[in-house]
C-alpha positions in Angstrom: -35.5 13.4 -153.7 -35.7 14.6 -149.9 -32.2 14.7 -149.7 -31.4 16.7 -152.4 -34.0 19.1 -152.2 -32.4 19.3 -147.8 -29.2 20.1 -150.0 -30.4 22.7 -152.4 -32.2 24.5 -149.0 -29.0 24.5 -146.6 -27.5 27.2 -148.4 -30.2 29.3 -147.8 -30.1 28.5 -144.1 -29.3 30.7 -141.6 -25.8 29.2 -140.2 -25.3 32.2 -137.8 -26.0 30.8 -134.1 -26.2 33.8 -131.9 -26.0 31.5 -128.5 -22.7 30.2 -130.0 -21.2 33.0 -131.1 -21.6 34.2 -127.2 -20.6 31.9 -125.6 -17.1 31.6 -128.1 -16.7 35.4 -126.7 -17.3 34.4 -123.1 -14.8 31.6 -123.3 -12.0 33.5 -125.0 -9.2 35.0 -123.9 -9.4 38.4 -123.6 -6.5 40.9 -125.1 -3.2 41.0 -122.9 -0.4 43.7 -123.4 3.1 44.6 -122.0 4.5 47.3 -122.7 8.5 47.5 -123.0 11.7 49.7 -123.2 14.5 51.9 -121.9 14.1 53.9 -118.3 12.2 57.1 -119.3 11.3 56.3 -122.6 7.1 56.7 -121.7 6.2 53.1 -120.7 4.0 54.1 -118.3 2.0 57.1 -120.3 1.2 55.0 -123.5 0.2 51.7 -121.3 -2.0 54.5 -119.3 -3.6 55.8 -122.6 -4.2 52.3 -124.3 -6.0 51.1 -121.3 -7.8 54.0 -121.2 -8.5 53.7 -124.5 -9.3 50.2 -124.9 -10.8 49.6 -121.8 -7.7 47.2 -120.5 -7.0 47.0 -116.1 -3.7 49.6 -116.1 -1.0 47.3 -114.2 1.9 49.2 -112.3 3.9 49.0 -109.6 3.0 52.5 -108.2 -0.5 52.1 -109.5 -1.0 48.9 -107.6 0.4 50.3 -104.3 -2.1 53.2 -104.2 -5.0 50.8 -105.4 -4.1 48.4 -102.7 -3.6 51.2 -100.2 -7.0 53.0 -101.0 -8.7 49.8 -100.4 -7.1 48.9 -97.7 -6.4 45.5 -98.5 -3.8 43.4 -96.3 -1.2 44.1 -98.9 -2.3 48.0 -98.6 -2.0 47.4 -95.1 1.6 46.7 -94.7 2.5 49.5 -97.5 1.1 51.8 -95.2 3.1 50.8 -92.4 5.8 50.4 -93.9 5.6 53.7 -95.5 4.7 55.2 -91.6 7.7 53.9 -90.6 10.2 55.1 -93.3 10.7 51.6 -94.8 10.2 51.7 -98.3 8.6 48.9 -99.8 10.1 45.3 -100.3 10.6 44.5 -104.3 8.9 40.9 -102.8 5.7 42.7 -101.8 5.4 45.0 -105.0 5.8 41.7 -106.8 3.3 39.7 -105.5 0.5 42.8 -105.5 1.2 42.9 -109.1 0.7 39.2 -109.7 -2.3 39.5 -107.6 -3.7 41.7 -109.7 -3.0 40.0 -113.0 -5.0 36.8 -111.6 -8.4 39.4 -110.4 -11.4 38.6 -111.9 -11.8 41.9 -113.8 -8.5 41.6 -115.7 -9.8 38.0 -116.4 -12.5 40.0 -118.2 -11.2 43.1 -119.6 -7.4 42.0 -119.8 -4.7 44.2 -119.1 -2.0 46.2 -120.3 1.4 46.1 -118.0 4.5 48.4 -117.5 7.4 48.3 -115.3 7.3 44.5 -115.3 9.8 43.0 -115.3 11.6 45.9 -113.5 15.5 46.4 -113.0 15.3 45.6 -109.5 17.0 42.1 -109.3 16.4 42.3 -105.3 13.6 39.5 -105.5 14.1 37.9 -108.6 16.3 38.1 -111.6 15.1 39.5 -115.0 15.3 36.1 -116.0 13.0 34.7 -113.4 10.8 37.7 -114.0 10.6 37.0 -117.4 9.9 33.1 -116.8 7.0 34.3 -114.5 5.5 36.3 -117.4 5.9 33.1 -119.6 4.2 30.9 -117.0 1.2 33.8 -116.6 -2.3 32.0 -117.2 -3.4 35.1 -118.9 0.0 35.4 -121.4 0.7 38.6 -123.1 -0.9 39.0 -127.0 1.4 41.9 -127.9 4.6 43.2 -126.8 5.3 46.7 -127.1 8.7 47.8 -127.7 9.4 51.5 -127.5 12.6 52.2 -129.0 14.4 55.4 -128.6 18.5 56.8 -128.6 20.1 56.5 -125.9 21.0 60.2 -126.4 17.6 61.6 -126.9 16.4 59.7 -124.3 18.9 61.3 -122.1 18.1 64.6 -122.7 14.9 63.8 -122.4 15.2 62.6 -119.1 17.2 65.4 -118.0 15.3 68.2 -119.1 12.3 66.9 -116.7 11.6 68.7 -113.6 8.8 68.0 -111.3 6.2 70.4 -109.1 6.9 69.6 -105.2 3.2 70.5 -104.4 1.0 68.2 -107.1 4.2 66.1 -107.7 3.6 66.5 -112.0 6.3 65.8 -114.0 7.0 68.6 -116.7 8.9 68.0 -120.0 11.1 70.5 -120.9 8.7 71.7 -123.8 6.4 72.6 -121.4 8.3 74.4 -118.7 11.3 76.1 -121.1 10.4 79.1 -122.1 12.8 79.2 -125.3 11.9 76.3 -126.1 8.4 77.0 -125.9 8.8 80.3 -128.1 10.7 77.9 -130.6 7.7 75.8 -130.8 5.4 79.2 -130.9 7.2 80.5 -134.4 7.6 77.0 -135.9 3.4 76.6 -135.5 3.4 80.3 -137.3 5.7 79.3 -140.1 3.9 75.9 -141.0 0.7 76.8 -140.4 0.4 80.5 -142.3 -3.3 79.4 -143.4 -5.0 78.9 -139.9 -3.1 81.5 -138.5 -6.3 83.5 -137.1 -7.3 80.6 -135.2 -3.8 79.2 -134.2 -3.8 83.3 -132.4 -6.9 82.7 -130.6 -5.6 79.4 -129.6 -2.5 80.5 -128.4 -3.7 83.6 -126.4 -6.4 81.0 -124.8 -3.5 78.8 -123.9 -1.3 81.7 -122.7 -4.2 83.0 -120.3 -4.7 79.6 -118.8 -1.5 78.0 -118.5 -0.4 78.0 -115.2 3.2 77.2 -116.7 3.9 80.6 -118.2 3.4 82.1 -114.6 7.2 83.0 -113.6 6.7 82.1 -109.6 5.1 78.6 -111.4 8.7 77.8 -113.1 10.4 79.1 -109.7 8.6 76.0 -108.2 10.0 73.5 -110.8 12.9 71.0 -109.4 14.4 68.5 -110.8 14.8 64.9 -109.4 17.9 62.9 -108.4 17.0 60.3 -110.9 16.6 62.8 -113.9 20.5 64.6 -113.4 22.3 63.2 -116.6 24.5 61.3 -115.2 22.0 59.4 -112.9 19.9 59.0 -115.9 22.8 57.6 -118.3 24.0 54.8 -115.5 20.2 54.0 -115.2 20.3 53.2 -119.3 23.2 51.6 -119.3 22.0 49.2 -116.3 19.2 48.6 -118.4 21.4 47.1 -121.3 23.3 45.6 -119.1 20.9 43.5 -117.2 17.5 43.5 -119.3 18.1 43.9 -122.9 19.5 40.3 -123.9 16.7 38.9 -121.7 13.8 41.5 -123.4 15.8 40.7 -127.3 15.3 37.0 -126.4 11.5 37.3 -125.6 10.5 39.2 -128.5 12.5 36.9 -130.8 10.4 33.8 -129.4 7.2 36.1 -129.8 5.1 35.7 -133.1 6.5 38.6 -135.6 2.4 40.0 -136.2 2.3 40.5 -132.3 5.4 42.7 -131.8 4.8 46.2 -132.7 7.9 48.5 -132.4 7.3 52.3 -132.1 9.4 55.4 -132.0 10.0 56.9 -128.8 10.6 60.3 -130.2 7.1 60.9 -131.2 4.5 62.1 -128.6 2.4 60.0 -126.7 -1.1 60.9 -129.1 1.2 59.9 -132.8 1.6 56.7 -131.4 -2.0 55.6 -131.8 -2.3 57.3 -135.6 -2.2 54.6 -138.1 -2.1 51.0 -137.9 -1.1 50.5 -134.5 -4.5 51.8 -133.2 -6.2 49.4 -135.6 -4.1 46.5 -134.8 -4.4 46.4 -131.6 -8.5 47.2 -131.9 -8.6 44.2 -134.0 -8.8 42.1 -130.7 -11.1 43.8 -128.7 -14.2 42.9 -129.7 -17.1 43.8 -127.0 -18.5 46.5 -125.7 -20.0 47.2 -122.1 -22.5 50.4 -121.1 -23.9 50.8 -117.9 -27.7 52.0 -118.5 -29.6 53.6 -115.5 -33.6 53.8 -115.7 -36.4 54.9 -113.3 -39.6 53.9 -115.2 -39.5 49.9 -114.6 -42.6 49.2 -117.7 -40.5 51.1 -119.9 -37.4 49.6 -119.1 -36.8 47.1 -122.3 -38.4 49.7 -124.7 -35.9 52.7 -123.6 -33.0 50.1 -123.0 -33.5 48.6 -126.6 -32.7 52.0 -128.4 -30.4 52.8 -125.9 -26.6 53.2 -127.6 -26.9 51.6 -130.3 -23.8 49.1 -131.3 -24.6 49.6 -135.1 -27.7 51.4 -137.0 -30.9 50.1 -136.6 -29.6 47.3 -134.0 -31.4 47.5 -131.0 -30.4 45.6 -127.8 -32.4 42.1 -127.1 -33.9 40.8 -124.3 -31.7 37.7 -122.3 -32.9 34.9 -121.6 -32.3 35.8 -118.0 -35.5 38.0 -118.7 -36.0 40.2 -115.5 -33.7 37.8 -113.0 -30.7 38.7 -112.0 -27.7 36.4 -113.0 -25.7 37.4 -110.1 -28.2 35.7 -108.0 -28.8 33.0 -109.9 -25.4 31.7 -109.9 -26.2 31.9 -106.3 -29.1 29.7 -106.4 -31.6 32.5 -105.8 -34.1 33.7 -108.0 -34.7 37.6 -107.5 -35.7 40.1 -110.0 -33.4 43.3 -110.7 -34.0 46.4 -109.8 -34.8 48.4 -113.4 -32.0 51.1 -111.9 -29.1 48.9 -112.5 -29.5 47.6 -116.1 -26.6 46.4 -118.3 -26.0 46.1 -121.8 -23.5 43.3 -122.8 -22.8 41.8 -126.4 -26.2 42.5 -127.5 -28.3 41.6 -124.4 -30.2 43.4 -121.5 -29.2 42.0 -118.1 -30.9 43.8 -114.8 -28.9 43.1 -111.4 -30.6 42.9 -108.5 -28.2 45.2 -106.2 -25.6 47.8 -106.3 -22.9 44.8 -105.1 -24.2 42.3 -107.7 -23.9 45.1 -110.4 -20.3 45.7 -109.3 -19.5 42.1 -109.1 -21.4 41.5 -112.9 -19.4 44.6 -114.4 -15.8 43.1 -113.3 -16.5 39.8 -114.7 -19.5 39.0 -116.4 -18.6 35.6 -117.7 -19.0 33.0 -115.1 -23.0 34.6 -115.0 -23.4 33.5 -118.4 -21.4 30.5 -119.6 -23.5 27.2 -119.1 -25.0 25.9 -117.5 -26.0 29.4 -116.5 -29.1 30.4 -116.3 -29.6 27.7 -113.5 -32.8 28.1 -111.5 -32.7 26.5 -108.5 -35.0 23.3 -107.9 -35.1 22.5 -103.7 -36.0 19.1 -103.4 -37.1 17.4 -99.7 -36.9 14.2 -99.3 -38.5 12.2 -96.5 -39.2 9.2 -95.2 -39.0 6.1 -92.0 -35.7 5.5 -90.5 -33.0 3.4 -92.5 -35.3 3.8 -95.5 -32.6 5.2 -97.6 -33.1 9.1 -97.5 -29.7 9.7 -97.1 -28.5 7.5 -99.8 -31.6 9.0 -102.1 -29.9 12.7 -101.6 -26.7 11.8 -101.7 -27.4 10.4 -105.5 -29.8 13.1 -106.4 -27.5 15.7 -105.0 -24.0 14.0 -107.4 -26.9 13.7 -110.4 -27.7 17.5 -110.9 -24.8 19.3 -108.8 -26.5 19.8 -106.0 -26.0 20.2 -102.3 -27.5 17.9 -99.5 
């Protein structure tokens, strides 16, 4: 009879185990994207807007120089004098800064979303190689982005760019053109007849601010080597030369509900309308805010209503409690400072330092997987000569992961 009144009562059970579900999160993988396609055809401004957008680590060659060079790492080191010298920099280098930054500890958390990879440069390493390295990546790419585009449009695209010597902004021809820009002007009025008052406003706003309409503005404009057509059509046709069999063969191995194709005709924004955006959404799945407080008594009741993820669900206390993770992962146990409080999946976590919160924020994960939280136990152990203290430790120590 006990049995089957235990069977009748487990569907009433609550199967939903919050600790599991966390730590599933905190062991998976987190969402990976490259983005590929022909020279020009706006690789690098839709990678830029999904990681903006989904919170991925941007990856790019030019991107990883400046990051590298701000920080003044070793690798921004040499940039810099190399760049001081005249030398530009070695396709090795650029290489192994991106590959360094693919194996950080914040894209282990956030993921990332790569362009210009592999390049047409074959003064390293072949396409092929480049492509084997993005096979053999410990964090392999989710979804492949293919932006496909004409090999005509894409060349006038490419031509019709001109760039601002001062800020170094690259204009498209809509923007710079003024017929084209009148074009666009009377084909706004004709499709849009009933919001024509505001369209007005909208355009005299526009016209007012627009540094672009200035005439000494457009006297400014150049245009680079690498956008004159010719340049630009040998650049393409290198491209399917070198990289297109090698690219064809990578998406055919990749699993058809991970390859999204888009048009490389429509502007950056249309690309995220409609099921892309969702798609790709589907796999990011956790949400970080950084919460700032002054008040440390009030901190969990101002916290818990802080942002809420969903109506009426209020952020929980961890079982961290006021201790920061970052220091017990370090064997320490200190108590946060209520100005530099997280919200993560759910929980409240307080670091105890400006460096622990930056180090928590790039990858939170190792701070909470088991067997985190670990408080530390010191243990002395004392006793004659040759009486076996060492031995004692030594076991003690291998027992519980210790250190002697």
């Amino acid at each position: 009879m006990a049995s089957q009144q235990e069977k009748q009562a487990q569907p009433f059970a609550d199967i939903f185990d919050e600790d599991e579900a966390e730590k599933s999160f905190l062991l998976s993988k987190p969402t990976c994207l490259i983005i590929l396609g022909k020279p020009g055809s706006g690789k690098k401004t839709l990678a830029r807007k999904l990681a903006q957008i989904w919170k991925c680590i941007f990856i790019e060659a030019l991107e990883v120089i400046q990051m590298n060079i701000h920080e003044e790492t070793e690798y921004g080191l040499k940039c810099q004098e190399l760049l001081l010298k005249g030398q530009s920099i070695p396709e090795e280098l650029v290489t192994e800064m991106i590959l360094k930054k693919i194996e950080s500890p914040e894209v282990a958390h956030f993921g990332y979303v790569l362009s210009g990879f592999p390049s047409l440069s074959e003064e390293y390493m072949t396409v092929s190689q480049q492509i084997e390295k993005i096979k053999n990546l410990k964090l392999k790419p989710d979804f492949l982005i293919n932006i496909k585009c004409s090999d005509y449009d894409l060349c006038q695209r490419i031509s019709g760019q001109r760039q601002h010597p001062d800020s170094g902004q690259v204009y498209q021809r809509n923007q710079w053109d003024p017929n084209v820009i009148e074009k666009h002007k009377k084909e706004k009025d004709q499709y849009e007849e009933e919001d024509e008052e505001e369209d007005e406003e909208q355009e005299e706003e526009e016209t007012a601010e627009d540094p672009l309409m200035m005439s000494e503005f457009l006297h400014q404009l150049v245009q680079r080597p690498e956008d004159i057509l010719e340049n630009a059509e040998e650049r393409i046709g290198m491209y399917k030369d070198i990289m297109l069999h090698p690219l064809e063969d990578l998406m055919a191995e990749q699993d058809c509900q991970y390859l999204i194709e888009l048009d490389g005709n429509q502007q950056p924004d249309d690309l995220f309308v409609g099921k892309n955006k969702a798609y790709v959404a589907s796999e990011k799945n956790y949400i970080c805010y950084y919460c700032c407080f002054n008040k440390q008594d009030e901190l969990f009741r101002v916290l818990s209503s802080y942002k809420l993820i969903a109506h009426r669900y209020r952020w929980h206390r961890s079982r961290w409690g006021r201790a920061c993770p970052v220091a017990l992962k370090e064997g320490d146990i200190v108590m946060g400072n209520p100005d530099l409080a997280v919200s993560f999946l759910g929980k409240m976590y307080i670091l105890s330092s400006p460096e622990a919160l930056k180090t928590f924020m790039l990858n939170p994960r190792p701070y909470l997987l088991p067997p985190m939280p670990l408080p530390p136990c010191k243990v002395l152990v004392f006793g004659p000569p040759f009486s076996g203290r060492t031995t004692i430790c030594n076991l003690i120590a291998h027992k519980y992961k210790g250190k002697v």
